[in-house]
N, C-alpha and C positions, 0 to 999 in steps of 0.2 A: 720370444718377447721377454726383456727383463723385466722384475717388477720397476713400477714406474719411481719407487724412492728411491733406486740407486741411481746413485751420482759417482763421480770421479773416478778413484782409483777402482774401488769394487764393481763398478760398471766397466771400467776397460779390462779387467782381467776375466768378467766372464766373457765378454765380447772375443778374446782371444783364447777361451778356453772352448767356445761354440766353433768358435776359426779352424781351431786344430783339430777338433773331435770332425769336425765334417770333410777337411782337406785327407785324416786318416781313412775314414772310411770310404770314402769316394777312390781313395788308390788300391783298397782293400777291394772292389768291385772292379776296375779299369784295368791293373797290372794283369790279373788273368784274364780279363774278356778280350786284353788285346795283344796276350800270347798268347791264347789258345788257336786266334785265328789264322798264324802260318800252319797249325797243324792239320786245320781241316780240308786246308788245299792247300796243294804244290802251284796250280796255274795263277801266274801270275791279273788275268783278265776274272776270274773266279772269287780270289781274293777280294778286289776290288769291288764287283758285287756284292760279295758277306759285308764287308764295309757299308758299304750305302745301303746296304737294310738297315743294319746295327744303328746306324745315324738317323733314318727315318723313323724306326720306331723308336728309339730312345730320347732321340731330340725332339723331335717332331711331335711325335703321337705323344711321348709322355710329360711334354711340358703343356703340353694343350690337355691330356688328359689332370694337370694336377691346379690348372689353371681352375678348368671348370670344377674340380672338387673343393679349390681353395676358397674362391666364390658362393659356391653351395652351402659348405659349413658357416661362412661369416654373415 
């Protein structure tokens, strides 16, 4: 949340400086979580499993687990 007296230009360039710091790290975590996973198998029906965990818990479980945290604190 910016503070609420910024306006115009100094509100759009944090706005795009939050943009890039979160699009960096988010590749910073995803580039190796989704090489590593031809490493850990070769079968192609295996892989696809590792996948749909990876998806279950990260999407699933952790937008629900940050849903109710974000809730909790506010």
């Amino acid at each position: 949340m910016p503070p609420l007296q910024w306006r115009g230009t100094t509100l759009f360039f944090y706005l795009l400086a939050t943009l890039i710091a979160a699009r960096l790290l988010e590749s910073v975590v995803e580039i190796p979580m989704n090489s590593l996973l031809p490493e850990l198998s070769r079968d192609y029906d295996e892989r696809t499993k590792l996948s749909s965990w990876r998806y279950v818990f990260l999407a699933v479980v952790g937008r629900a687990l940050s849903t109710v945290l974000a809730t909790a604190c506010s």
